[in-house]
Every structure is written in C-alpha cells, then in structure tokens.
C-alpha positions in Angstrom: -6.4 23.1 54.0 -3.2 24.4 55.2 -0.7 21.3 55.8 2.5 24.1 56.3 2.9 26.7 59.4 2.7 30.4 58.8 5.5 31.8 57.4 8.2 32.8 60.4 9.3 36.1 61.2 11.1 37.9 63.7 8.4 39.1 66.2 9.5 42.8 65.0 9.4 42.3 61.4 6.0 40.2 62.1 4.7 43.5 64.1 6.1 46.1 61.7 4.0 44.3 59.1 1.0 43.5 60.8 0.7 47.7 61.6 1.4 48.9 58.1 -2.2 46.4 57.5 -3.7 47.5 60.6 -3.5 51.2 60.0 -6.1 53.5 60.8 -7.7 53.6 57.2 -7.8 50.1 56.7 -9.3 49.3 59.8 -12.2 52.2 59.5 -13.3 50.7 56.3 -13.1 46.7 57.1 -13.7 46.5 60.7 -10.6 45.3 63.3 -11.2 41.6 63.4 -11.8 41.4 59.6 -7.8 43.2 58.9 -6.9 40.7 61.9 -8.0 37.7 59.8 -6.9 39.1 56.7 -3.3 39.5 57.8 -3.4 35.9 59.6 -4.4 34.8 56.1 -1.8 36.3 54.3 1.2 34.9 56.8 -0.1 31.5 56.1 -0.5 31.5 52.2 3.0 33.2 52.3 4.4 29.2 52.9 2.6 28.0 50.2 3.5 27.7 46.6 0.6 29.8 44.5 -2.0 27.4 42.7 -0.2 28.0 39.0 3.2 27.9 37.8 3.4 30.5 34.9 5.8 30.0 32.0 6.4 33.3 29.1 6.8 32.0 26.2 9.3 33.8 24.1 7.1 35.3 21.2 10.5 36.3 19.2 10.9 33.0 18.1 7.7 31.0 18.6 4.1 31.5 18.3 2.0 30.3 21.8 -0.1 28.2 20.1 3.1 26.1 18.4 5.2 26.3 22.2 1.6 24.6 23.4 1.5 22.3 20.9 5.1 21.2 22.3 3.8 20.9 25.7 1.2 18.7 27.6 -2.5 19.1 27.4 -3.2 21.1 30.8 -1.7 24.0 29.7 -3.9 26.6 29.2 -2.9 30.6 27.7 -4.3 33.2 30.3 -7.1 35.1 28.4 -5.0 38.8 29.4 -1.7 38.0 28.7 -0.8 36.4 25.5 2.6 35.6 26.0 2.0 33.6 29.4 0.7 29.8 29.9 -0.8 28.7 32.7 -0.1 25.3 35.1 -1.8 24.2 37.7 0.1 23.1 40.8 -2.0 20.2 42.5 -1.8 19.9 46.4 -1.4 20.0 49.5 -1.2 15.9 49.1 -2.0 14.6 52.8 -1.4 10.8 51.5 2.0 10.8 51.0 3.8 7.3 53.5 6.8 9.4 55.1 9.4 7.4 54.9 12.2 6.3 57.3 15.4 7.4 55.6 15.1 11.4 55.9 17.0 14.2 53.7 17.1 17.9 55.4 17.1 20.3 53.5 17.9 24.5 53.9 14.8 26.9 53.7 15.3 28.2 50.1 16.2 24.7 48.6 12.4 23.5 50.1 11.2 26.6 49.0 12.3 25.4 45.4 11.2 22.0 45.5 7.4 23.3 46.3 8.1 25.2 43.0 8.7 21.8 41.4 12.7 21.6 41.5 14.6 18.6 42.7 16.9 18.5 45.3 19.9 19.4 44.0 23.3 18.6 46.4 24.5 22.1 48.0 20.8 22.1 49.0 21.3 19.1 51.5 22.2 19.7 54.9 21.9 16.0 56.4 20.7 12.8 55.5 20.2 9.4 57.9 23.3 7.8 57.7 22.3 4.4 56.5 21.1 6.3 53.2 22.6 4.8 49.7 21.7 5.7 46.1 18.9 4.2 44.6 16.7 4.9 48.3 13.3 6.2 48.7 13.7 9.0 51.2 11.7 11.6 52.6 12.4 15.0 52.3 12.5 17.6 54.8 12.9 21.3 55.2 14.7 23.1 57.8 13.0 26.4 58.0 14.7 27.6 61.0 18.4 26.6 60.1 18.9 24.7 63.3 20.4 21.7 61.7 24.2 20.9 61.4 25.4 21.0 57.8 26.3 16.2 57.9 23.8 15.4 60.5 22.8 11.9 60.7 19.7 12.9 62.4 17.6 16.2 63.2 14.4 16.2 66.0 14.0 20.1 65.5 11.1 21.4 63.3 11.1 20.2 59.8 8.6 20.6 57.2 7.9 17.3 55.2 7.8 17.7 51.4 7.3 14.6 49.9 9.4 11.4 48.8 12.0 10.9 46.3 14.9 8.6 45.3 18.2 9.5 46.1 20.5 9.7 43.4 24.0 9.4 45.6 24.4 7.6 49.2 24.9 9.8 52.4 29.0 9.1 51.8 29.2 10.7 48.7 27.1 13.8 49.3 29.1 14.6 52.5 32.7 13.2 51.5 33.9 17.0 51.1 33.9 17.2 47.2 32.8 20.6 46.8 32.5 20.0 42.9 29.5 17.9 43.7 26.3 20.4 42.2 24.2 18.2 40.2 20.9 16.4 41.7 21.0 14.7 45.2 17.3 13.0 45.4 15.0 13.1 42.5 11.2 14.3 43.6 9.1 11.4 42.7 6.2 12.2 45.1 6.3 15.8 46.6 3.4 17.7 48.7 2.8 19.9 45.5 2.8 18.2 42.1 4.1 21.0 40.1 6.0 20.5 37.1 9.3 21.6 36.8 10.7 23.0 33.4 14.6 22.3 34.0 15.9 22.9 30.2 12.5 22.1 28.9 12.1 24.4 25.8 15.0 26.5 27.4 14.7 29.2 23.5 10.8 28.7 23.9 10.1 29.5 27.9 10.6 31.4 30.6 9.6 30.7 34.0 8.2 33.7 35.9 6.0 34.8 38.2 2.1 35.9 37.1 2.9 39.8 38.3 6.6 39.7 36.9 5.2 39.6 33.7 2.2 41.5 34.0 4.5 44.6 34.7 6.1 44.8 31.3 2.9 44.7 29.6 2.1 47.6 31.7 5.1 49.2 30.9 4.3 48.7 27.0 7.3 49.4 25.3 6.9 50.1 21.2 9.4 49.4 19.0 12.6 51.6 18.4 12.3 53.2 21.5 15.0 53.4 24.1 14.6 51.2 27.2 16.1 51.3 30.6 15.8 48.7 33.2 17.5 49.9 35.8 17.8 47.2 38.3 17.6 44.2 35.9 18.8 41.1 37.0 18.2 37.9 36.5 16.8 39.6 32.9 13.5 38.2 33.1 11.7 41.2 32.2 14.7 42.6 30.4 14.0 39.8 27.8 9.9 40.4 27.8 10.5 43.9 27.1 12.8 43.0 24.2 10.3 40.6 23.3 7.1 43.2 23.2 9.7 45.6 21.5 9.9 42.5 18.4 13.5 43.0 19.3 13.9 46.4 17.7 14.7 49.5 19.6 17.7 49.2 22.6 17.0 47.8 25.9 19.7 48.7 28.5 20.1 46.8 31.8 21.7 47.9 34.9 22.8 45.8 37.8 25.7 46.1 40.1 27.0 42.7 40.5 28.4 41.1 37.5 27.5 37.4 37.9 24.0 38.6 37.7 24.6 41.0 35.0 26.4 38.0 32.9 23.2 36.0 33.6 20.8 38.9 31.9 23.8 38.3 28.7 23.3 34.2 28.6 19.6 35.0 28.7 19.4 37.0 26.3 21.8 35.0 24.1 19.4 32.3 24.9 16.3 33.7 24.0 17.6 34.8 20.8 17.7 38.8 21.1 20.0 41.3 20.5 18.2 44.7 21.2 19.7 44.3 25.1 22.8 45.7 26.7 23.7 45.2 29.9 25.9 46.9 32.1 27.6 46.3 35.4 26.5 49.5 37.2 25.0 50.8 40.5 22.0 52.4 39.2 21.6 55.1 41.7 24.7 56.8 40.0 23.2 56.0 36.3 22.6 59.8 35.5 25.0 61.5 34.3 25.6 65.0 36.5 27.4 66.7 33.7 26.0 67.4 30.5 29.0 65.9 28.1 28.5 64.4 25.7 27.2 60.7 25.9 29.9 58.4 24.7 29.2 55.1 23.3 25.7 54.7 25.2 27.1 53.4 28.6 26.2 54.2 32.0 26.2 56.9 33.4 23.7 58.6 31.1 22.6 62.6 29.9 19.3 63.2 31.9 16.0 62.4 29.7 17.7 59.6 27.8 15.1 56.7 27.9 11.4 56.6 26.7 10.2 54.1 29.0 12.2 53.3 32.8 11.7 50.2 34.8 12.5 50.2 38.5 11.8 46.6 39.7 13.3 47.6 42.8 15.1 45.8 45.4 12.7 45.5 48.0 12.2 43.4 51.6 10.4 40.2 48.9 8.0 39.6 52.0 5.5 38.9 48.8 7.8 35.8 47.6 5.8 32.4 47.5 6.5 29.7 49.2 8.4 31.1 52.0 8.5 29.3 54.9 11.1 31.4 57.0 12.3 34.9 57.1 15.1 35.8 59.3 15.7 39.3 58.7 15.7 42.1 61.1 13.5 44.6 61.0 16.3 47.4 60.4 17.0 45.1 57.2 13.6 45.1 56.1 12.9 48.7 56.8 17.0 49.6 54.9 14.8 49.3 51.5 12.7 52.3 51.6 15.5 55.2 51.3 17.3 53.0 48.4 14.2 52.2 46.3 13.7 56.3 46.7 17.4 56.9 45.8 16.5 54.8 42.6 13.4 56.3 41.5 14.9 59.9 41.7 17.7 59.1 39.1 15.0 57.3 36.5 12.6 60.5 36.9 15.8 62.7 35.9 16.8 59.9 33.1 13.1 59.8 31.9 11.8 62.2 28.6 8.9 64.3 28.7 6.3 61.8 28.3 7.8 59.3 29.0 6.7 55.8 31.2 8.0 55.2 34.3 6.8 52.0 36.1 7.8 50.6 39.6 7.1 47.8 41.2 8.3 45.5 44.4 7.4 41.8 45.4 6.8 42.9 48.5 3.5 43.3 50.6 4.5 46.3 53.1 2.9 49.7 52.7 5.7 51.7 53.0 7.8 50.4 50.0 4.4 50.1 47.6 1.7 53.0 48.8 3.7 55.0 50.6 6.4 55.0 48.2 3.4 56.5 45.3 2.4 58.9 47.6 6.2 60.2 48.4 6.8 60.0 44.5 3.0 62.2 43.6 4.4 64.9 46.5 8.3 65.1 45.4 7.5 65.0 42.0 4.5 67.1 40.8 5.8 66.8 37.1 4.6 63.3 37.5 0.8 61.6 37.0 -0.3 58.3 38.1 -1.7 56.5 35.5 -4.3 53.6 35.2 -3.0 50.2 34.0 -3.2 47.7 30.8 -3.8 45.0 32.1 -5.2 45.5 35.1 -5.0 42.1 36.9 -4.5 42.9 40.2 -6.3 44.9 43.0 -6.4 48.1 43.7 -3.4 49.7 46.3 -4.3 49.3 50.2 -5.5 51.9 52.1 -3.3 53.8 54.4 -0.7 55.8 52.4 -3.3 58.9 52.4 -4.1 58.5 48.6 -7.4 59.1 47.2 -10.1 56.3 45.7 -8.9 57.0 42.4 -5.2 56.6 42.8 -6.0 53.4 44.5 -7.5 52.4 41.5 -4.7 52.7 39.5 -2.6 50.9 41.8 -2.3 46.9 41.4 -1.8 45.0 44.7 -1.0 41.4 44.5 -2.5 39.9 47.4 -2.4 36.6 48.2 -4.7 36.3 51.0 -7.6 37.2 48.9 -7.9 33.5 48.4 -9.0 31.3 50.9 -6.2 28.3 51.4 -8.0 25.4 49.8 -6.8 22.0 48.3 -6.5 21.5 44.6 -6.8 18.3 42.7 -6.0 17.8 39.0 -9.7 17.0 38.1 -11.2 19.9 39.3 -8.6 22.3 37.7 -9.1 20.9 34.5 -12.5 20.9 34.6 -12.9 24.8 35.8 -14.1 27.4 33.5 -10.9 29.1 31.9 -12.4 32.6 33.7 -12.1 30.7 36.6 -8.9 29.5 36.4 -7.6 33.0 34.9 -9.5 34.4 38.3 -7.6 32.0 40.7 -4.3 32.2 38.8 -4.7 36.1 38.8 -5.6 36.3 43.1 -3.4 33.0 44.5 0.2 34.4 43.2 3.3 36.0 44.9 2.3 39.4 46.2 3.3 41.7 44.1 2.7 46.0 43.5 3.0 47.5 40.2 2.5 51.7 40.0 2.6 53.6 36.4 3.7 57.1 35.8 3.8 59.8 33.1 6.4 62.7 33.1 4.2 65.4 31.7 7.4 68.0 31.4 10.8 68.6 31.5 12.3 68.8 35.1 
C-alpha cells in the first residue's frame, strides 16, 4: 500500500516525462490506459525506498561468505552477482503513534532516513520549541521546502517518517553553531526499517545501488588492462572495477570537482587498492587533440588509450529512489542530453579497437537512455551494440526507433514493474531466494545500462 504521495514535479517536467512513455510505439503495443497506469505507477514508487538495500562487498580483501559471517542472518548473496548482499527493507509501517514534539526535516535528508540514515543536524529545518535531548519526537519531511530554516511549528505538507530520540534540545540545534554536523534525533522507529551501515565494515562494504553495480560487471574489466571512468565520482564503481580487475591493471578516474575527486582517493585508500588514479578533470576535454606524446599518464589523453570506458553520465536522476520532490525545470532536466553526447564522443575517440564502452544513467527519460543508443548506433557506425552479462534488467522501452533485438540488449531499470505492496520481515525471510533475487532485481532505482564494441579504428 502506498502510505507516501507521488513523487512531485513541476507540471512541465511531469508532462515532458509522461510523453517520452506515452509515445506512439509504446502506446501501439500496450494499449493507452495500460502506459497511463504504468506511468502513474512509476511516479508513485519513485517516493519510496526500493524493497532491498544492497551492500558490495569488497572481494580485494574479504571473501562474501567471511563479510556474511560478520553480518546478521538475513542477509542473503544475490545468485548473479557475487560480490553483492542483499537486505530487505521492511515497510510501509502504518502503526507507528506520531508523536507531539515534531522535527522537519529538508527533502534529501528524509530521502536518507527512508534509506535507513539518522537525522543528522544540517538536515533539520525546525523542531517544536519545547523539544530537549533525550525526547521522542516525530519526524517529518518537508518535500516542498516551504518551511523556515528555526520554525517552531510548520502546518504545510509534511511527510511523517517515523519516531526517534533526539540527541540535542531545539536550543542547541538552532543556537547558530555552524560546527554542529553530528546526529540530531536517532531513528528508533521509522516508516521503513532498513538498516543503516554507518562505518559498519567500512574496508569490507560498500553501499550501492542494485544497477550501480550491475554495470561494472557488464563492463567486465580483466586484469592489466587500462580503465577509464570518465565521470567517476563518488568512486563507487571506480573501486568495483579495481576490485574485478584483483587490483592489477590502472583505473583512471575523471571528475571535475575536486572534493569529489578526493572522495574517489579516501575510497580507494579505504578499500585497500592502489590500481586507481584520479584526476580533477572536465571529461569532455579528456582527449588529447594533438598527438604528443602522453606524459606521465594524466588527462588529457592520445585517442585509443583505454581498453574498457565507463560513462556513468550525469543525467536528470529522475530514476533516484526515494524521491519525494523534484524541483527542477524542465530546461534543467532536458540541459543533460547535449552533455551526456559531448561525453560519449570523447570516450569513442579515447576507446581502442575492440574495446568496451558502457553507458549508463539513473534516469527513467527516453531521450537520455534510448534515444541516446539510437543517436550513438547513427553517429557512430564503427560501433555495435552488444548483449549483456548479467542481464538483470529489462529490455530498453519502445520509442527511440530501435529494433526488437537492440531492445534486447538494452537493460531498463523500471521500478513500476512492481506493484507497491507492503513487506514484513517474516515473509521476506521466508521467500524463495529466486524470489527475493526477482523482487530485488525489479523494485530498485531506475536505472539504463547500454554496452558497445568499437569494431575499428576511427
């Protein structure tokens, strides 16, 4: 049952998306009224967390079976991936006594907190001003960013999600100590029960979406060869690659801010590998337009330098789960279709003959995942679309012009292809695992993943 609203969008943006599903093709095959619900569907699991949290478990220095064996008994290895564990997330909880002391909270902090974080204190916008430490409060989201950062009270829409203690009184939160970072109200008795793994096995683990990790076992990198991932921040499949590579070849990764780029570097560090290098760089000026030498190995770089490319693009992340609110403009969400096509121009030119190129979004809109394979298959003819290992996703949707066949070799994350439903502890443990692997596979972020070969030399 779904306890949230749909996801909000600007009426344009909500439009513009509901189009790209409604196209002609799409609508010829499944009938008007079946896209219609579909979509509907979609806009309301979009709020809710997916039914697993998914964990990596960093193979370089720990087997899965010994990382279990550290962990609690509902964990369970997904029978495709071997390097990814499984937790179910339990909810929506309808029981839960809301309380009379209330915390509000921003959009992306109660985003987090369905993900299983606490509330941490830059997250809080207001709390009742008779709160102290050591309270049971109720926690609330602000999806629509109408409340004033120290309210003592907000009567706009909130979205309750669940009951915790607070860990500092209203004072202290909102006495203008900007230091103040650590946790603000401990989550004792949220909406979603899903566990959170704040420095929990922090060398062993890696928190990360289902299809995040799915695309670098796609991308299948082999050891000794020469990686790219050219927009690579926060490093989470920077790391898996290095991981799949048993740390021996050279990973580079790009990104252009350097805050993120020092994150991939801590990760790495953390995780115990040293095949990675990362590089504060804009990666649509990553190949190099003379042919100089290469010095040193640093962005930019000679044209057909890497074996295998990643472009995890930046992308509109209208696929991002929960998401309550999106307040972007539709020129915003539409800005990401000339960049991702900047991007992938300068990894076909950095890409060997032979070579791998995967790209893939966490977005749901046809023209940055279809549309963006047919564009590629046009401009490109030096290019073939390939079929993918694993395949754990559906095929591409309909409405990009491409055939039955390169549909299949598309995967489409798609969140509405699972009924909302509630989910109790006893009946996930009990499932079959191929029914768990099934409902872990469907009920995820949305997600696209495409795979190339360059058959010759440009």
């Amino acid at each position: 049952m779904s306890i949230f609203p749909k996801i909000s969008l600007r009426l344009e943006v909500e439009s513009y998306l509901k189009a790209g599903f409604m196209n002609e093709e799409v609508v010829s095959v499944l009938g008007k009224e079946a896209v219609e619900r579909k979509f509907e569907t979609l806009l309301h699991k979009l709020s809710h967390p997916p039914s697993f949290t998914t964990v990596r478990v960093n193979t370089h220095l720990a087997s899965v079976q010994h990382v279990k064996s550290l962990l609690f008994d509902e964990l369970q290895k997904h029978p495709d991936l071997q390097d990814v564990l499984l937790i179910p997330v339990i909810g929506p909880r309808n029981n839960i006594k809301q309380q009379p002391c209330e915390v509000i909270v921003g959009a992306q902090c109660g985003n987090a907190v369905l993900r299983g974080a606490h509330v941490y204190v830059p997250g809080i916008v207001s709390a009742s001003k008779f709160m102290k430490g050591g309270d049971v409060v109720s926690v609330y989201s602000d999806i629509k960013g109408k409340c004033k950062k120290g309210a003592k009270e907000f009567d706009g829409t909130k979205i309750f999600l669940g009951n915790g203690i607070s860990e500092l009184s209203r004072k202290e939160i909102f006495s203008r100590f900007p230091e103040l970072k650590g946790i603000g109200v401990r989550m004792t008795d949220p909406v979603y029960l899903s566990p959170s793994f704040d420095n929990v096995l922090p060398s062993y683990l890696f928190l990360q979406n289902l299809p995040s990790a799915v695309v670098s076992h796609v991308l299948d990198p082999q050891p000794g060869e020469k990686i790219l991932d050219l927009c690579a921040a926060p490093g989470g499949k920077t790391t898996h690659i290095a991981a799949l590579m048993r740390d021996q070849g050279e990973v580079i990764a790009l990104d252009k801010i350097s805050n993120k780029v020092e994150k991939i570097k801590q990760n790495a560090l953390l995780l115990g590998l040293n095949s990675i290098r990362a590089f504060c760089f804009d990666g649509t000026k990553a190949l190099k337009l003379d042919m100089v030498k290469d010095t040193d190995g640093e962005p930019p770089f000679l044209p057909e330098s890497f074996d295998r490319i990643l472009l995890d693009a930046p992308c509109s992340g209208l696929g991002q789960r929960p998401n309550m609110a999106c307040t972007w403009t539709l020129k915003e969400v539409a800005s990401y279709q000339p960049l991702q096509r900047k991007l992938f121009t300068v990894a076909v030119e950095l890409l060997k003959p032979g070579g791998v190129l995967v790209y893939s979004t966490c977005t749901v809109t046809l023209a940055e995942n279809e549309e963006q394979v047919a564009w590629a298959l046009k401009t490109f003819p030096h290019l073939q679309l390939q079929r993918q290992d694993p395949q754990v996703g559906g095929e591409g949707m309909l409405g990009a012009g491409l055939s039955s066949e390169q549909l299949k070799r598309l995967q489409r994350f798609d969140p509405c292809v699972v009924p909302s439903q509630d989910s109790d502890t006893g009946s996930l443990r009990d499932a079959r695992i191929e029914d768990t692997s099934w409902l872990a596979n469907k009920d995820c972020i949305g997600f696209f993943i495409a795979k190339f070969v360059k058959c010759r030399s440009t």
